[in-house]
PATIMAR-866185 format. One record per residue (C-alpha): residue number from 1; x, y, z. Coordinates in Angstrom, 2 decimals, m for minus. Example, Ala and Ser with C-alpha at 12.3 -4.5 7.8 and 13.67 -1.06 7.14 Angstrom:
# residues 2
<site><i>1</i><px>12.30</px><py>m4.50</py><pz>7.80</pz></site>
<site><i>2</i><px>13.67</px><py>m1.06</py><pz>7.14</pz></site>
***
This chain:
# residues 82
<site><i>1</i><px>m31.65</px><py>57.22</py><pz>m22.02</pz></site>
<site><i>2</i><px>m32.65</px><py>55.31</py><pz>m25.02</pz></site>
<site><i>3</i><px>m36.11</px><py>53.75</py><pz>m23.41</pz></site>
<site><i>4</i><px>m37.28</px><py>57.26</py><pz>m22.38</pz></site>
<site><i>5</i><px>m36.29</px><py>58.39</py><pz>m26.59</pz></site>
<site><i>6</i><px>m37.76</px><py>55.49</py><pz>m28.11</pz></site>
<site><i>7</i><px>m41.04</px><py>55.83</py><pz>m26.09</pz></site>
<site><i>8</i><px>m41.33</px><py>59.60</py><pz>m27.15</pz></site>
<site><i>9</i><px>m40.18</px><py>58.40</py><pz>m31.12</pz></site>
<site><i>10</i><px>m43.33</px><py>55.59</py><pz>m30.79</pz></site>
<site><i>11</i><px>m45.67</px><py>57.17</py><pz>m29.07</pz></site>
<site><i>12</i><px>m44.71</px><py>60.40</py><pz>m31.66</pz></site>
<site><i>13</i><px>m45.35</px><py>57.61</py><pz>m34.68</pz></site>
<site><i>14</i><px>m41.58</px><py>58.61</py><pz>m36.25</pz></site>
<site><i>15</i><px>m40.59</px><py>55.34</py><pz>m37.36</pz></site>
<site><i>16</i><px>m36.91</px><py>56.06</py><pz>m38.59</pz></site>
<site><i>17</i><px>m36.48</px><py>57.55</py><pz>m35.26</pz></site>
<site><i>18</i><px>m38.07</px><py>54.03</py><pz>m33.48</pz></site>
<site><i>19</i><px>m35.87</px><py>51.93</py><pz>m35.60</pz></site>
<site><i>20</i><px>m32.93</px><py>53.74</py><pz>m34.28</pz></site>
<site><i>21</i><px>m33.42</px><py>53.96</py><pz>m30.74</pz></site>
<site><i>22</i><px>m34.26</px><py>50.48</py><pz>m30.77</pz></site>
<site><i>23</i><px>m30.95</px><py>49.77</py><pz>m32.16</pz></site>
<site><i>24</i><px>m28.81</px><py>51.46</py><pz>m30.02</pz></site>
<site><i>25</i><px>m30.82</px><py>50.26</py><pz>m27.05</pz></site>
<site><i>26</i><px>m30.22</px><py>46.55</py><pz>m27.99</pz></site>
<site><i>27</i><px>m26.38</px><py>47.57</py><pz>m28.93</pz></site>
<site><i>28</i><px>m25.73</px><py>49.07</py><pz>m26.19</pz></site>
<site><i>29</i><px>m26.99</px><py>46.04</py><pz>m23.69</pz></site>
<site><i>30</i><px>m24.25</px><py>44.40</py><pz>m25.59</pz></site>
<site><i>31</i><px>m21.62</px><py>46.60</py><pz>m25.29</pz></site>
<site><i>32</i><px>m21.87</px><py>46.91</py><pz>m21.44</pz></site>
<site><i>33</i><px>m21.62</px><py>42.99</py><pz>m21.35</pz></site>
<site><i>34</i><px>m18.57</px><py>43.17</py><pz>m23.37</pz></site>
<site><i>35</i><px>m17.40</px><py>46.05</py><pz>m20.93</pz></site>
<site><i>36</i><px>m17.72</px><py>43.36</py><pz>m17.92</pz></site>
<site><i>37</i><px>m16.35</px><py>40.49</py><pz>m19.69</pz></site>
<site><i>38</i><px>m13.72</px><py>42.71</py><pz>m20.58</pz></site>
<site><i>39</i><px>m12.75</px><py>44.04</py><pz>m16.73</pz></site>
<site><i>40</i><px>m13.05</px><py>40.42</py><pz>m15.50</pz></site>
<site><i>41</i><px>m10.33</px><py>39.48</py><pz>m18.55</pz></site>
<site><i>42</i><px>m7.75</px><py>41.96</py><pz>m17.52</pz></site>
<site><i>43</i><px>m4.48</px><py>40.94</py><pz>m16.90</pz></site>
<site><i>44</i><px>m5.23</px><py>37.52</py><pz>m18.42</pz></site>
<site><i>45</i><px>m3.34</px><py>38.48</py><pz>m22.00</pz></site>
<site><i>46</i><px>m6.30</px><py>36.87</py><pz>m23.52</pz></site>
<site><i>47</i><px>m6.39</px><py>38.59</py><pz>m27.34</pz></site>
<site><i>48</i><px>m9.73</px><py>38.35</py><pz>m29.35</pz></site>
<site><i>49</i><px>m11.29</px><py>39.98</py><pz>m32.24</pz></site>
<site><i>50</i><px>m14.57</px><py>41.64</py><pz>m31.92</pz></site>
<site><i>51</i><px>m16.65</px><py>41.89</py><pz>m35.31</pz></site>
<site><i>52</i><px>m18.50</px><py>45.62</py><pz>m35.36</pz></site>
<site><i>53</i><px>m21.75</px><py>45.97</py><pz>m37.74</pz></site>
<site><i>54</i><px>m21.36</px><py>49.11</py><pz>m39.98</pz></site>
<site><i>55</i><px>m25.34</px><py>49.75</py><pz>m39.61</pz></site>
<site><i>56</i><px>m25.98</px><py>49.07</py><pz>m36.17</pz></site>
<site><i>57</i><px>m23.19</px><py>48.93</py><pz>m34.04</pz></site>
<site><i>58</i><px>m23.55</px><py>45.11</py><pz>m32.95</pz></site>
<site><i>59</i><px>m20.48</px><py>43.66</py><pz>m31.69</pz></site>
<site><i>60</i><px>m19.48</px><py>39.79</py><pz>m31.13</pz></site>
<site><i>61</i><px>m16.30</px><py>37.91</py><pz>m30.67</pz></site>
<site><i>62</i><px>m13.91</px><py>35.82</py><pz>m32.37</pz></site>
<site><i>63</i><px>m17.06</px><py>35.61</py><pz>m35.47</pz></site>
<site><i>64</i><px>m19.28</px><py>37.08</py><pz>m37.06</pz></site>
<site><i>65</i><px>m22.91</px><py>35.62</py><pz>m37.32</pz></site>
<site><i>66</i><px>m24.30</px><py>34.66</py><pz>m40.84</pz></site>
<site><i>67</i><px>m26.62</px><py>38.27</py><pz>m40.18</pz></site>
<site><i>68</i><px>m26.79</px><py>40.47</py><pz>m37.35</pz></site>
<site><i>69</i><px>m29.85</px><py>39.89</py><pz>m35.18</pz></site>
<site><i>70</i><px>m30.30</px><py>43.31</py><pz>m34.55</pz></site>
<site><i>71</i><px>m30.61</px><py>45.11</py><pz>m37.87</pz></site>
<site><i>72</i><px>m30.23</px><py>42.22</py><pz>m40.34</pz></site>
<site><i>73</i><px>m27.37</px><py>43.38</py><pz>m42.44</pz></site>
<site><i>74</i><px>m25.09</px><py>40.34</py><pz>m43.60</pz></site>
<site><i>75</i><px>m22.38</px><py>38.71</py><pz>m41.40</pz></site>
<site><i>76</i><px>m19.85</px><py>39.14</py><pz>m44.06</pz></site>
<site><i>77</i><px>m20.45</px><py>42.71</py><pz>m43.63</pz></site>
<site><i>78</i><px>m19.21</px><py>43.06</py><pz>m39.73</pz></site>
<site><i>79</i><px>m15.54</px><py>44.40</py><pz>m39.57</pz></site>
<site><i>80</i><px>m13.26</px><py>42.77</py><pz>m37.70</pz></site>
<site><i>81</i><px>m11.45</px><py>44.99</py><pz>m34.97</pz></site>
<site><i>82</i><px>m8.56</px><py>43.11</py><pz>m33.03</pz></site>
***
């Protein structure tokens, strides 16, 4: 869904619009590799933390980066979600 949206916000010229389909595109790649690492982990008892940024949506494990690649707000920003 996002591809189709951020094509209509570009080709439109609405930039905040852009910016934030491109976001959640990129986020959301992550978040379905995080969904299959996930499944393939169940069962296994394995705990980790996941580190969520407050603009975007980003997630990573176990730490967060010194800034997010997607939106660049600071690492020291991310919350940590066990």
């Amino acid at each position: 869904m996002c591809p189709g949206m951020l094509a209509k916000a570009k080709s439109e010229g609405i930039k905040p619009a852009e910016i934030s389909f491109d976001h959640a595109n990129q986020v959301e790649k992550i978040h379905a590799g995080a969904h299959e690492k996930g499944m393939a982990d169940l069962g296994k008892n394995k705990a980790v933390d996941y580190y969520v940024c407050p603009v975007c949506g980003n997630t990573v494990e176990e730490k967060a980066q010194a800034e997010c690649p997607i939106c660049g707000t600071m690492g020291f920003e991310f919350m940590r979600i066990l």
